[in-house]
PAFI-569422 format. One record per residue: x, y, z of N, C-alpha, C, O in turn; residue in three letters. Coordinates in steps of 0.2 Angstrom, whole numbers, plus 5000, padded with zeros to 4 digits. Layout:
// residues N
XYZXYZXYZXYZAla;...
//
This chain:
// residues 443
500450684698500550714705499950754706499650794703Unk;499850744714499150794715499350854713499950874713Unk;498950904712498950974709498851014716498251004717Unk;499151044720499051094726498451134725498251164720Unk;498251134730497251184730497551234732498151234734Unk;497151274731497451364731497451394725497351454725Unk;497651354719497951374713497251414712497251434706Unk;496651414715496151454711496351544715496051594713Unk;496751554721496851624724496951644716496351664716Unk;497051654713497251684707496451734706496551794706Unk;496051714704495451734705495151764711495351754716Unk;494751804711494651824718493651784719493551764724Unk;493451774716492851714718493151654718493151634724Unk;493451624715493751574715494151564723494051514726Unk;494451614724494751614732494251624737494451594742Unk;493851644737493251654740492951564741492951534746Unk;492651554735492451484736493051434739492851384741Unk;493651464738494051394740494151414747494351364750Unk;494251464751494351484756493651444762493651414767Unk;493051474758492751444761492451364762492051344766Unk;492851344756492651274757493251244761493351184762Unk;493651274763494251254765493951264776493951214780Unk;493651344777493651384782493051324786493051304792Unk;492551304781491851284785491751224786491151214787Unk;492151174787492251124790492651124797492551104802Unk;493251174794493751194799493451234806493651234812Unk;492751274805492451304810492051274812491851294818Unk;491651214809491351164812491651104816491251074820Unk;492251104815492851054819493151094824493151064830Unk;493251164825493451204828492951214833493151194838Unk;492351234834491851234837491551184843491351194849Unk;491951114838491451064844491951064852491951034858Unk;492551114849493351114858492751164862492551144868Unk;492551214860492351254864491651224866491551214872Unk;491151204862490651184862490851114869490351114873Unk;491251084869491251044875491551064881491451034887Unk;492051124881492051144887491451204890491551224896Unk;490851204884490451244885489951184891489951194897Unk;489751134888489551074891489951074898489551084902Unk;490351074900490851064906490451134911490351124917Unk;490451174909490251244910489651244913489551264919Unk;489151214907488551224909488251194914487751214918Unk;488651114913488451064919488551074925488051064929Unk;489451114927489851124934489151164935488651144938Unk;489151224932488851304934488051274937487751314940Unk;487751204935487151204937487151164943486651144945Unk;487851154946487851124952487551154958487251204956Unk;487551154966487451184973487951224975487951264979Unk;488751194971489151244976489651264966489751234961Unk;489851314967490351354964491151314965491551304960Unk;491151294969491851254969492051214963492551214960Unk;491551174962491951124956492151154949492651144946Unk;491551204947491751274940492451294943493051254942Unk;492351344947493251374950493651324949494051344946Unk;493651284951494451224950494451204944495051194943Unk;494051184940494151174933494351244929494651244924Unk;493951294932494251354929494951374932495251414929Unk;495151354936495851334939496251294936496751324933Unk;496251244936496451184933496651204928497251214927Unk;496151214922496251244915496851294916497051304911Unk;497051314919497551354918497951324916498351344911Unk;498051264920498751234920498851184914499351184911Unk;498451154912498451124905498551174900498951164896Unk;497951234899498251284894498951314893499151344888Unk;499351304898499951314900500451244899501051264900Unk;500351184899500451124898500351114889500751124884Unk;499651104889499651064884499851124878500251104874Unk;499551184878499751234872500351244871500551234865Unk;500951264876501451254875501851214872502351224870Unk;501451164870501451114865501351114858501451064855Unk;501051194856500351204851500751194845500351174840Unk;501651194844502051214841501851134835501951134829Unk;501751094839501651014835501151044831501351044825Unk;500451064832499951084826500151134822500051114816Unk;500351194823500351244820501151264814501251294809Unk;501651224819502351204814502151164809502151184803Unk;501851104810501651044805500951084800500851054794Unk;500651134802500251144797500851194792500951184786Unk;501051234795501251284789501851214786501651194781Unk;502251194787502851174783502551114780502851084775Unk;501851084782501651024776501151064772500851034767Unk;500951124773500551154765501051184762500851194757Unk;501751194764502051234758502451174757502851194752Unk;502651094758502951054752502351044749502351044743Unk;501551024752501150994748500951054741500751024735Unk;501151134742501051174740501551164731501351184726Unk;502151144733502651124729502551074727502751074721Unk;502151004730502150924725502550894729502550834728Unk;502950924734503350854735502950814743502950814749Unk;502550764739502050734743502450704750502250704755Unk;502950684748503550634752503650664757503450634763Unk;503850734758503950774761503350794768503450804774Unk;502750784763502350804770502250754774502150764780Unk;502350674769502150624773502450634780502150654785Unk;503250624779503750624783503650664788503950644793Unk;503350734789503350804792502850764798502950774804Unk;502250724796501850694804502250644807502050634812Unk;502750624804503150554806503250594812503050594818Unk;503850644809504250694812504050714822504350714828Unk;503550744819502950784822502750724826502950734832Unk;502550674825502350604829503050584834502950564839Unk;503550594832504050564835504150624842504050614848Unk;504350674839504250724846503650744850503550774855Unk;503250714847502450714854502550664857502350664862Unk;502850604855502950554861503350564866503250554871Unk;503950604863504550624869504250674875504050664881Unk;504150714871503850764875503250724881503350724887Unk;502750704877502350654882502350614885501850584888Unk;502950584886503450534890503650584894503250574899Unk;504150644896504050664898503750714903503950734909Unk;503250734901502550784905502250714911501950734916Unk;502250644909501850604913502350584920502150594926Unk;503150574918503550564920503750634927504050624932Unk;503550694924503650744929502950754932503050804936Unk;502450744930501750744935501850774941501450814942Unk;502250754945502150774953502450824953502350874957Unk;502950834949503050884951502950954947503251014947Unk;502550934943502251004938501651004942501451064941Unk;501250974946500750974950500951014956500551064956Unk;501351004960501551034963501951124963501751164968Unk;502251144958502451204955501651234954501451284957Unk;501451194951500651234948500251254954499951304953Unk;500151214960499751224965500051284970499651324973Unk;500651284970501151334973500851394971500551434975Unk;501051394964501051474961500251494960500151554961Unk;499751444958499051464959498851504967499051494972Unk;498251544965497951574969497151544971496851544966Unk;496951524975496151494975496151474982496551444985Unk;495351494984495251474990495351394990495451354985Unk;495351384998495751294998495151254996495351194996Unk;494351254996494051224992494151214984494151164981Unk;494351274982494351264975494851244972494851214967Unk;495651254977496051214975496151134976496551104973Unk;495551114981495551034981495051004975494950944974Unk;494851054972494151034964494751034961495050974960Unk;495151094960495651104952496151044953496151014948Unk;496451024957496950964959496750884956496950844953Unk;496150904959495550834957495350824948495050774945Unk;495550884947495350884940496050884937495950854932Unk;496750894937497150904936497550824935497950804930Unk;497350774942497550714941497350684937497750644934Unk;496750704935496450644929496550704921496750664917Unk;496550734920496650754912497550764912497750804908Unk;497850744915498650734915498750684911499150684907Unk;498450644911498650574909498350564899498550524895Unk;497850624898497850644892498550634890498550594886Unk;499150664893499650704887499650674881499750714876Unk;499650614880500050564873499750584869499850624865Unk;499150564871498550584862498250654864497650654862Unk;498450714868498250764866498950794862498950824857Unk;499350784864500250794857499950774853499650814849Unk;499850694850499650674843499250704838499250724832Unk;498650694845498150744839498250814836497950834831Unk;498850854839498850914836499350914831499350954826Unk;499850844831500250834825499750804819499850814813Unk;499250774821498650734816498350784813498250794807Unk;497850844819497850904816498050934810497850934804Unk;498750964813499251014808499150974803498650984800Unk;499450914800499750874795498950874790498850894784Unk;498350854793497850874790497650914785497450904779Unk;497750984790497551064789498051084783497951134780Unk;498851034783499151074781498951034773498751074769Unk;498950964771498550944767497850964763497750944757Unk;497550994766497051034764496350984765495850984761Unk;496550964769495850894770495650904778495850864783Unk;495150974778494650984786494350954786494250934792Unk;493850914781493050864782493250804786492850774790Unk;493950784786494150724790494150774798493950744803Unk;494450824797494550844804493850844810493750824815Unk;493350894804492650884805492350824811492050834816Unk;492550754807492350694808492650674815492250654819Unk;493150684815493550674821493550704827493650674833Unk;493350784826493150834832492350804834492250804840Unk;491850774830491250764830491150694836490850694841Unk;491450654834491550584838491850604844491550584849Unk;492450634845492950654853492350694856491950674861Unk;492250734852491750794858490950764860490550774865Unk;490850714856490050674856490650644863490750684868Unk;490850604863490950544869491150614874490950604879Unk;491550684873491650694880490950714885490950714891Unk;490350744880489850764882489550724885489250744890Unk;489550644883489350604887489750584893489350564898Unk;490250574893490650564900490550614904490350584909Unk;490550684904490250734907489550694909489550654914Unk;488950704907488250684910488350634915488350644921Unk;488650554911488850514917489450524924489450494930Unk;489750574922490450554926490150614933490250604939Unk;489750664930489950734935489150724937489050734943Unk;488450714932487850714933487650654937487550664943Unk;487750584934487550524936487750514944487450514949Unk;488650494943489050474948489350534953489650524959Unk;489150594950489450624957490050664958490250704962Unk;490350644951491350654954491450734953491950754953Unk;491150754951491150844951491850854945491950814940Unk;492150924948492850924945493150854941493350854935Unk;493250804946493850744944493450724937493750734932Unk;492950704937492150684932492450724924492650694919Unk;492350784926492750834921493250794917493250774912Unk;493750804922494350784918494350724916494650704910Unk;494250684919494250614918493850614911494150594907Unk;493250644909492950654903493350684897493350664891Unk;493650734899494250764894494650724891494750704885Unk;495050694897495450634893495250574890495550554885Unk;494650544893494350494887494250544880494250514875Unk;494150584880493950614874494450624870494350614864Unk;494950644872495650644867495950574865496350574861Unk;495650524869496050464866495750434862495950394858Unk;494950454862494250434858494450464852494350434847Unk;494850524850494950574845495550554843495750594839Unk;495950514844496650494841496550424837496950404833Unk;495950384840495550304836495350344833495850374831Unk;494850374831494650404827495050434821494850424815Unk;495650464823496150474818496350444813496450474808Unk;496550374816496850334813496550314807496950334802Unk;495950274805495850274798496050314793496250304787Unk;495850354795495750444791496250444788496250444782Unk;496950434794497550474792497850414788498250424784Unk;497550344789497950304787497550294775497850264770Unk;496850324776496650324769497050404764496950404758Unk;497250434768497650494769498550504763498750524758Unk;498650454770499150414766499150374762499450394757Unk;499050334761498750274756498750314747499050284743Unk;498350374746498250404743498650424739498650424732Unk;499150454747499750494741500450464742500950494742Unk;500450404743500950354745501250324738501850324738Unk;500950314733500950304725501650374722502250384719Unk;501250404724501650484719502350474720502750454716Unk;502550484727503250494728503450454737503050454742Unk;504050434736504250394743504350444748504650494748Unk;504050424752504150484760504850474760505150424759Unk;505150564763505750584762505950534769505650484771Unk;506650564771506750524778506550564782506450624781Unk;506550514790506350564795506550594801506250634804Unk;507150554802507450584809508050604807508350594812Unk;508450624801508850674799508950724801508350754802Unk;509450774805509550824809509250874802508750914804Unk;509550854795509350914790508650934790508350984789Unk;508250854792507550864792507050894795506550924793Unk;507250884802507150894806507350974810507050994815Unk;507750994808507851054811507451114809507251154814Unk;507251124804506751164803505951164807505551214808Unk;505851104807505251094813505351124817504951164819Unk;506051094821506351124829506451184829506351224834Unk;506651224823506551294823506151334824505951384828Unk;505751314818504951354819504451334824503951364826Unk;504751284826504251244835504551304842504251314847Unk;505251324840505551344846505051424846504651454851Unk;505251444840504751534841504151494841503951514847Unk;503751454838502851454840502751434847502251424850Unk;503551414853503251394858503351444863503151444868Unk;503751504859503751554863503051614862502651634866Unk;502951624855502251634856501851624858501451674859Unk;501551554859501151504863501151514870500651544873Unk;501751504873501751524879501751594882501651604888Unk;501751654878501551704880501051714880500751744884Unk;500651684875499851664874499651654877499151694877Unk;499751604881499351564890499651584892499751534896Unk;500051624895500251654901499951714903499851734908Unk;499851734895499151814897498551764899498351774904Unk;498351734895497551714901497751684906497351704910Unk;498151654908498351594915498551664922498451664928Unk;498751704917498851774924498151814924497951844929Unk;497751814918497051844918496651804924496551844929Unk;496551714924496351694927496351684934495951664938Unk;497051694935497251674941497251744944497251754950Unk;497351784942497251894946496351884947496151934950Unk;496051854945495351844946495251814950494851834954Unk;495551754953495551714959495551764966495251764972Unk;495851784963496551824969495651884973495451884978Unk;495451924967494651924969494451904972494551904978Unk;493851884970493451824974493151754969493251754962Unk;492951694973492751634969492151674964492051664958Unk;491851714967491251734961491651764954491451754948Unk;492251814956492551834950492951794946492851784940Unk;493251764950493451694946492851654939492951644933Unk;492251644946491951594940491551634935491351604930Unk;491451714935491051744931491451764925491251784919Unk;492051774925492551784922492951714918493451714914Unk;492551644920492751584919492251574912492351544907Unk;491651594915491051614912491251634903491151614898Unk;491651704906491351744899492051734894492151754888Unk;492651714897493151664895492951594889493351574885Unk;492151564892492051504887491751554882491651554876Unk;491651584884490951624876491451654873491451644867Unk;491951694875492751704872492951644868493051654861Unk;492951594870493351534867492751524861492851524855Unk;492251524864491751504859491851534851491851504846Unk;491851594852492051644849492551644843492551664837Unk;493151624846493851644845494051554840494451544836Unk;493551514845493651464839493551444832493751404828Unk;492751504833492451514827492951534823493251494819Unk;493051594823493551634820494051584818494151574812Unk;494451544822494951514821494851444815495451414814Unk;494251434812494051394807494351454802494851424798Unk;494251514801494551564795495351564797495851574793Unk;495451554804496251564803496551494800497051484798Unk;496051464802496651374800496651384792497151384790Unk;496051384787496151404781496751464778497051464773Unk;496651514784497051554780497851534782498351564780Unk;497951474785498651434786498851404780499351414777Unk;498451364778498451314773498551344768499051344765Unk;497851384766498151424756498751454759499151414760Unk;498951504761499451524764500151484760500551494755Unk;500151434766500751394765500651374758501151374755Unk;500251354755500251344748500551404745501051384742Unk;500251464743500251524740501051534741501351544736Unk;501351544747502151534747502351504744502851534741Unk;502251444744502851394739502951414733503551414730Unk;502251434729502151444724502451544722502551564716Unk;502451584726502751624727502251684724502451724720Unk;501551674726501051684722500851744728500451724732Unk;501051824727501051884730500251914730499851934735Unk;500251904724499151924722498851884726498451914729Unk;498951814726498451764731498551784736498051794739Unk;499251794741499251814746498551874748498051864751Unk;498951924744498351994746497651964746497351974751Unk;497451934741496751934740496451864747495851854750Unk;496951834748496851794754496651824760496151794764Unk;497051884762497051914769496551964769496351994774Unk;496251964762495552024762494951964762494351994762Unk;495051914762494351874761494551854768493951854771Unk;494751834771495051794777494751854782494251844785Unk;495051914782494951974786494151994787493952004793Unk;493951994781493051994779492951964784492751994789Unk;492951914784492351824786492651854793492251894796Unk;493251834796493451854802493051904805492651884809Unk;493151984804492852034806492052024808491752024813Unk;491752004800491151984803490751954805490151964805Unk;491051884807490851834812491051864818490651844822Unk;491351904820491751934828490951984828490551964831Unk;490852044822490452084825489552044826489152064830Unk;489551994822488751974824488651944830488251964834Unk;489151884831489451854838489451904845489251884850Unk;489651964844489852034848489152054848488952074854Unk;488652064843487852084844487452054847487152084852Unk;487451984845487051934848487351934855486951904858Unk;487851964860487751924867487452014869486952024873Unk;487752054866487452124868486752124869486452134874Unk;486552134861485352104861485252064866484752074869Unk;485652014867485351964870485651934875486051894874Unk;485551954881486051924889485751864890486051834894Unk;485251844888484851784892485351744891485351704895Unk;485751744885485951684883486651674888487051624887Unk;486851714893487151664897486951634902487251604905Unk;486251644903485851594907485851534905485551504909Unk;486151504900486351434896486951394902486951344906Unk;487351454902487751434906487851424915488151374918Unk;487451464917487251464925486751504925486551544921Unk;486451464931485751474933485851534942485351564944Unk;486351524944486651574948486551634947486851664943Unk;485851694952485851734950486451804952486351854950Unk;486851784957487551834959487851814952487951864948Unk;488051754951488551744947488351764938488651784932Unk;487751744939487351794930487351844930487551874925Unk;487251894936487251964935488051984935488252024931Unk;488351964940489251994935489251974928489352024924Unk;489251904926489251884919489051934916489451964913Unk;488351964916488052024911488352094911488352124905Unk;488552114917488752184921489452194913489452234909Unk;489752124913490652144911490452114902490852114898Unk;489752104902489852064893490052134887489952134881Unk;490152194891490152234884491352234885491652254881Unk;491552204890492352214888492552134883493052114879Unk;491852094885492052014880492052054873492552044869Unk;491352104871491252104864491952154861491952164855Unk;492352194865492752254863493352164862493452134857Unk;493552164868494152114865494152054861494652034859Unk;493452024857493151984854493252024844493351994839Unk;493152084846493452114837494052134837494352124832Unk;494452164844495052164842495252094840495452084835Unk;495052044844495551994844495451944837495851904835Unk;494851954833494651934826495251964823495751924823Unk;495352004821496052054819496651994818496851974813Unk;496751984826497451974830497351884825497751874820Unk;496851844827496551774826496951764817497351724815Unk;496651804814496451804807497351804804497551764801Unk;497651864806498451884805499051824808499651814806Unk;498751784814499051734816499151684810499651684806Unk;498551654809498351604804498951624798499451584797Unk;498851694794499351704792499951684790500051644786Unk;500351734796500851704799501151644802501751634803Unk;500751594803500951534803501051474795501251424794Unk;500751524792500651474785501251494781501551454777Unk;501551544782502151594779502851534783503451534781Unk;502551504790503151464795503551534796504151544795Unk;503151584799503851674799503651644807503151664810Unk;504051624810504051604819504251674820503851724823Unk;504951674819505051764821504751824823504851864828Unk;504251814816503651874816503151854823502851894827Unk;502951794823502551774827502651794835502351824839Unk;503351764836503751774843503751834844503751834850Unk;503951884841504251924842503352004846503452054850Unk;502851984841502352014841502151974847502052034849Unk;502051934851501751894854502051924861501851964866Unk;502551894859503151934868503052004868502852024874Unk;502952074864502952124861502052154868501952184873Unk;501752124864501052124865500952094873500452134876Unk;501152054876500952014882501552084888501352114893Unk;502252104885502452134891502252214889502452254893Unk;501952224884501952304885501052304884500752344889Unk;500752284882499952264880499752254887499352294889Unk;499952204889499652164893499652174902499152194906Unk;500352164901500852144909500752184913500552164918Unk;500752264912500852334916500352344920500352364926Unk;499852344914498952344916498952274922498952294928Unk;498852234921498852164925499052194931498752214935Unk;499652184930500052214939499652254942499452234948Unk;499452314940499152354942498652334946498552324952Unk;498052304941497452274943497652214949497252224954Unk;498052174949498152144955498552174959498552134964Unk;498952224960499652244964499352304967499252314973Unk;499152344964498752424964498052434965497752404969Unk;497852474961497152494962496852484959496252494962Unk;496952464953496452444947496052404948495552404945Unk;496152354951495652314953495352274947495652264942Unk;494652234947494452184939494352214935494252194929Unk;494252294935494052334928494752354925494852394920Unk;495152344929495952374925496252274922496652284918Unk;496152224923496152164921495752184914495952234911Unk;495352164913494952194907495352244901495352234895Unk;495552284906495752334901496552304898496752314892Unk;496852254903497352244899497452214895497952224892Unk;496752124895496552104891496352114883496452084878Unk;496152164885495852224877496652244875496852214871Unk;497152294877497552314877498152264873498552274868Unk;497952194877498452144873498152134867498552134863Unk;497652124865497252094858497452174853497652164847Unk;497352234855497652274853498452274849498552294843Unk;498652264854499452244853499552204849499852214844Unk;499352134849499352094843499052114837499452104831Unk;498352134838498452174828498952194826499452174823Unk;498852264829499352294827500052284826500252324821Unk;500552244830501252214831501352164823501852164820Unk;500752134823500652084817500352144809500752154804Unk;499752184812499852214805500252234802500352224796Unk;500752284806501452324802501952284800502352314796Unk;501852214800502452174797501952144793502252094792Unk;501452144789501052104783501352154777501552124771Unk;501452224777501852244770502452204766502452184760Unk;502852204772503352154768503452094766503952074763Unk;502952054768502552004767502551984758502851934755Unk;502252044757501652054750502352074745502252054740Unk;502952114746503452154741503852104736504152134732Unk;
//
């Protein structure tokens, strides 16, 4: 029977090394999402008119709110296949991607099937002058039809991560983001098609990253197919605990992107400049946050291991090594844009739209260390499968954090420097909502 990784948390170098051989594939797989919508960015932003950035910075609203809604297939599937694989029982995890496979097709079956009329809903409630709503539209028709294999991938993801095998994921993020970088050159540089170019490029990229999958997951299997028979899979017994833990991570999730999708769209509501500079400091945000997010997917994995095994020291010593790395990736990342503003002229050559970009980069670096905090305790919490705690912090955070300040800044007086504050305020709320429940965690 394979022997579950983690068993060296016991140790505190030993978990150090294993954290980090677990985190630095994961940060390098995590990087290439941001990293290709950085390319999206920097291509739009190098165009003659603002319109096409705005709509995909529009746009994106509606898939962040689409497809993450969805996140519950990655993030349920990681914690419940590292705490069987944590236990041995190999069978179990097989069955958990089946699972997970089985409802990303329904689901994606349905989101293709209601297209027009989520299309429709979404252009409604959005805010954007009427140039930028015919980019975001145009970008909207073509990355819709991703749905299948952006579900998949996040079931092939989770099952991965929860396995403890990132160097595949590595390989997989490397290949989708190479082809979408190049679909971007040809689609939006060569031919012209601006926004649509974009998306159309997004979606070849996720179907590029679901072939890609397949060997991987299928040597994956193979491996641990010997030890023990995959349990069954479409058993109500088996299956309910997914749907349980899927129902709170989709209500977290959705409070999630609904605090940026109202950040983004209270920005519109501004002007197209606030929009797109704020669309701007949102990718160096993600840039950011996905780094971090290589230490939270690690601290998912041992995590869910360290549970099974009911191992309270590994826990502790995990969230002090996890926390470490976290904090101080957020504070150098937080240095580097401060010393150095040039570096969002990577992004646009626009000098109205660089000069807002730099004016606002000291509220990116304030929400950038709260949110390492928030990032890192996530991970946690998902590897524990505690939905509750998740949901409950998440909702917590977005109406009292978040919401109040928002309104104000679009309904009142506050204007884009009370947006900001409520961004900070929410990241806030999340540490703290998440730290006060890690005590009983640990007893």
């Amino acid at each position: 029977m394979t022997r579950p990784a983690g068993s060296e948390a016991a140790n505190p170098s030993a978990s150090s090394r294993r954290f980090l051989a677990l985190a630095l594939p994961s940060i390098a797989a995590s990087l290439m999402v941001p990293v290709a919508s950085l390319v999206d960015t920097a291509i739009l932003g190098h165009l003659d008119e603002l319109e096409p950035l705005a709509g995909v910075a529009l746009g994106g609203v509606i898939f962040d709110l689409l497809y993450w809604s969805f996140g519950f297939l990655r993030m349920g599937t990681t914690g419940l296949t590292a705490q069987a694989f944590g236990r041995g029982q190999l069978g179990e995890s097989r069955a958990l991607l089946l699972r997970a496979g089985v409802l990303a097709m329904v689901f994606a079956s349905l989101l293709l099937a209601l297209q027009p009329v989520i299309g429709w809903v979404s252009f409604a409630l959005l805010e954007g002058e009427p140039a930028v709503e015919v980019a975001a539209r145009a970008y909207f028709d073509a990355r819709i039809w991703a749905a299948p294999a952006v579900l998949l991938n996040f079931c092939v993801m989770g099952w991965l991560l929860g396995m403890q095998r990132t160097r595949p994921i590595l390989v997989i993020a490397i290949v989708a983001n190479g082809v979408n970088v190049a679909l971007d050159y040809v689609l939006i540089v060569r031919l012209g098609w601006g926004a649509a170019g974009a998306g159309w490029a997004t979606m070849g990229s996720q179907y590029v990253a679901l072939l890609a999958a397949v060997p991987i997951v299928r040597r994956a299997w193979t491996r641990t197919h010997s030890a023990e028979p995959t349990a069954p899979v479409l058993s109500w017994t088996h299956l309910a605990p997914l749907l349980h833990l899927g129902r709170h991570i989709w209500l977290r999730t959705l409070a999630l992107i609904t605090t940026f999708a109202l950040f983004t769209n209270f920005s519109a509501s501004f002007s197209s400049t606030l929009l797109a500079a704020n669309a701007v400091l949102l990718r160096v945000l993600g840039l950011a946050s996905y780094f971090i997010d290589g230490f939270a997917h690690a601290t998912e994995s041992l995590a869910g291991v360290l549970v099974a095994r009911d191992d309270k020291q590994g826990l502790r010593k995990l969230l002090g090594v996890a926390m470490s790395w976290g904090l101080a990736t957020a504070g150098g990342f937080a240095l580097a844009f401060i010393a150095f503003p040039q570096l969002f002229s990577l992004l646009t050559d626009q000098a109205e739209l660089l000069a807002a970009v730099i004016a606002a980069r000291g509220w990116l670096v304030l929400v950038l260390l709260l949110g390492s905090i928030a990032y890192v305790l996530d991970g946690y919490f998902i590897g524990l499968t505690a939905g509750v705690t998740l949901a409950r912090a998440m909702l917590f955070s977005f109406g009292i954090g978040f919401l109040p300040l928002a309104l104000w800044a679009r309904y009142g007086d506050g204007g884009p420097q009370a947006l900001w504050w409520a961004l900070l305020c929410f990241m806030a709320a999340r540490a703290l909502s998440l730290g006060v429940c890690v005590p009983a965690t640990l007893r």
